[in-house]
Structures are given as structure tokens and as C-alpha cells.
C-alpha positions in Angstrom: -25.7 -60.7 -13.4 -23.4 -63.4 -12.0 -24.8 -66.2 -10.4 -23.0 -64.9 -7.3 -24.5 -61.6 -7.6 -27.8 -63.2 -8.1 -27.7 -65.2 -5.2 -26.4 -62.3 -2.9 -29.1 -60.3 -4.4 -31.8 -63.4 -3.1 -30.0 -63.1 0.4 -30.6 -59.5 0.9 -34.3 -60.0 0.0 -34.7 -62.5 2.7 -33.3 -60.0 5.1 -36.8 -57.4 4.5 -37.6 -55.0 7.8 -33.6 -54.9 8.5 -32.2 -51.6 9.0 -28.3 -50.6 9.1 -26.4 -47.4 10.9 -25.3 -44.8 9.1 -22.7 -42.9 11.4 -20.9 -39.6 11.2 -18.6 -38.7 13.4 -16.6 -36.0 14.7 -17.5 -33.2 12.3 -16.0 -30.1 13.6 -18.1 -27.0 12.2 -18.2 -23.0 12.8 -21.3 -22.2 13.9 -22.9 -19.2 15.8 -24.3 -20.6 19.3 -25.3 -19.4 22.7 -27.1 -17.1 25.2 -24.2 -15.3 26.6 -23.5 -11.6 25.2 -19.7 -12.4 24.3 -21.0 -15.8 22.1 -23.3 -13.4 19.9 -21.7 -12.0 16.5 -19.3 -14.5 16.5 -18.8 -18.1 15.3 -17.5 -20.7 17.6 -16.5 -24.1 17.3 -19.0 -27.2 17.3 -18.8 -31.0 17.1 -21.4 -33.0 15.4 -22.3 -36.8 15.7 -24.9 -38.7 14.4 -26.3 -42.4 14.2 -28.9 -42.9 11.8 -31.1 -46.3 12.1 -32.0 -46.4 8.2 -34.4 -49.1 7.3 -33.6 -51.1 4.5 -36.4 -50.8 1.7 -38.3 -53.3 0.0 -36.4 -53.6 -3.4 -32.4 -54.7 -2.9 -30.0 -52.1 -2.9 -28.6 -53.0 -6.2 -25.2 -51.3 -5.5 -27.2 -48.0 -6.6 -26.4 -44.6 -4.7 -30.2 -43.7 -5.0 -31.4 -46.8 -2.8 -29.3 -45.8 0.5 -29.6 -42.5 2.6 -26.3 -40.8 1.7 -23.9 -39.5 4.3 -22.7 -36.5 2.1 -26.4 -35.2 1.6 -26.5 -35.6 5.5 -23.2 -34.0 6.1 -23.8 -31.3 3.3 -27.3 -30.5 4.9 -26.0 -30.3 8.5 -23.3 -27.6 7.3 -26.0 -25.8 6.1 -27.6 -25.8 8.7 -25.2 -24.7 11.2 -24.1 -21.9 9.0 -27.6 -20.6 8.4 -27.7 -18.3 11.5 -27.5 -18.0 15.1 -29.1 -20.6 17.7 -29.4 -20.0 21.3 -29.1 -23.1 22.5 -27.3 -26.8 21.6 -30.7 -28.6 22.2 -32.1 -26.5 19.4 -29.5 -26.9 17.0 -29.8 -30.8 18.1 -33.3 -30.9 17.3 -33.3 -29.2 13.9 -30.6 -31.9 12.7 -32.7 -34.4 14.0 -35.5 -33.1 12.0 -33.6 -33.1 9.2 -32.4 -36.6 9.1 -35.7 -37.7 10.1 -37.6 -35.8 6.7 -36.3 -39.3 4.9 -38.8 -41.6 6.2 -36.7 -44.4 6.0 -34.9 -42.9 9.1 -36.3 -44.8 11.7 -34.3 -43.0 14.2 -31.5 -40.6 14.9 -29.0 -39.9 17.8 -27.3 -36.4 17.7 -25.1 -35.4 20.0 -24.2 -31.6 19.5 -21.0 -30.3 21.3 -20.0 -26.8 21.3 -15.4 -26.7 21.8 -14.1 -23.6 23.9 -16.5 -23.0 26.6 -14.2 -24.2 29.1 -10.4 -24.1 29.0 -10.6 -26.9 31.7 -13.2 -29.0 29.5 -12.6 -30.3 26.0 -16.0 -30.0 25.1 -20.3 -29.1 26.9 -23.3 -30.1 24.6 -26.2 -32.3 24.2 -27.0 -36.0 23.0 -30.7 -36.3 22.1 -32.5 -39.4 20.1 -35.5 -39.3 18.2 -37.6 -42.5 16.7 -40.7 -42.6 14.5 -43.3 -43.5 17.3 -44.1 -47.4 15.3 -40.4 -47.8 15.8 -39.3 -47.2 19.3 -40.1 -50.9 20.6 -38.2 -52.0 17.6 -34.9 -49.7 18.1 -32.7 -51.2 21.2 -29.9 -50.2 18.7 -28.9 -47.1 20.5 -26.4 -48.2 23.0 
């Protein structure tokens, strides 16, 4: 290791209990939503956003992809998700992500807004933002904004 990498490395390990944002944004996603009798049996079009307050762990990141939540696990299990089967309602689908992001516990907290495309022709989207924090971190997360 360089002594610039080493002192980098020092740096970051001053910076313990920081977090960082992992975002994704406008993922556009067939899913199969709603109450109404014309919505079931078909798949209709949904937008996805997330912000992820990740806390930064102990050790330093080391450049390694196994030391950070990764957005293409997130994005790959949120696919899943919506493809798994029908939901009633946006606030449900919302939740379940949520839930999902938050099974790595160094989520401290998640925003998902979940917006569903061709309700109305005179609307470009209708949906739900929700956000979810580990209860010891809500006085600590004023990062939602």
C-alpha cells in the first residue's frame, strides 16, 4: 500500500459512525398492482426510488465490493419482487421493499417512493413515498430531506 493509500485509509477510520446514501432512481418495472377489476391479470407500469442511509462499518472499505451494500443486489431484489405476484396496493409493495433493504442491518434507514404510470392520462404518475429507520436511529437521521 502507498503511503497515500495508507493515509486515506487512516482518514476514513477517523470518520467511524458515518453513514453515506445509496440512491436509485427512476427504475421503471412491470408489475401487477391494484384493487380495481380492469388492473387484475395484467401488469402495469411502476416507478421505483429509493435512498438508503447505509452506515459505514467499523473496518475501512478497502475498495472491496463486499464491504458496501450494493445497488445491483438492491435493484436485482426489488425486480424480484415486483415480479413475484400481484399486490393490491402501492403502500404494500412500498413496505415490502423497505423491508428488504432494511434485512442488511447496516441500513439505517430507507425512503421508497413507489409510483404506479397510467392511472391517469391527465397525471404522469399516483403512488406512495414512505420512510422507515431502525428505531436507535431516527434522532440521528435528519438526512431525508
Amino acid at each position: 500500500m502507498s503511503e497515500t493509500e495508507q493515509h486515506l485509509v487512516e482518514r476514513q477510520a477517523a470518520w467511524r459512525g458515518a453513514t453515506h446514501r445509496l440512491f436509485v432512481r427512476d427504475l421503471e418495472l412491470a408489475g401487477r398492482i391494484g384493487v380495481h377489476a380492469d388492473e387484475r391479470g395484467r401488469s402495469q407500469r411502476v416507478r421505483v426510488n429509493l435512498e438508503l442511509i447505509v452506515r459505514t462499518g467499523e473496518a475501512p472499505l478497502e475498495d472491496r465490493y463486499e464491504n458496501v451494500v450494493c445497488y445491483d443486489e438492491v435493484v436485482t431484489a426489488v425486480r424480484r419482487l415486483v415480479a413475484a405476484g400481484h399486490v393490491n396496493l402501492v403502500e404494500t409493495l412500498a413496505e415490502r421493499i423497505a423491508a428488504l433493504c432494511g434485512a442488511d442491518p447496516r441500513v439505517e434507514g430507507v425512503k421508497v417512493r413507489v409510483e404506479k404510470l397510467e392511472v391517469y392520462a391527465d397525471a404522469v404518475s399516483v403512488g406512495v413515498e414512505i420512510e422507515r429507520f431502525r428505531s436507535r436511529s431516527r434522532t440521528n437521521l435528519a438526512h431525508f430531506t
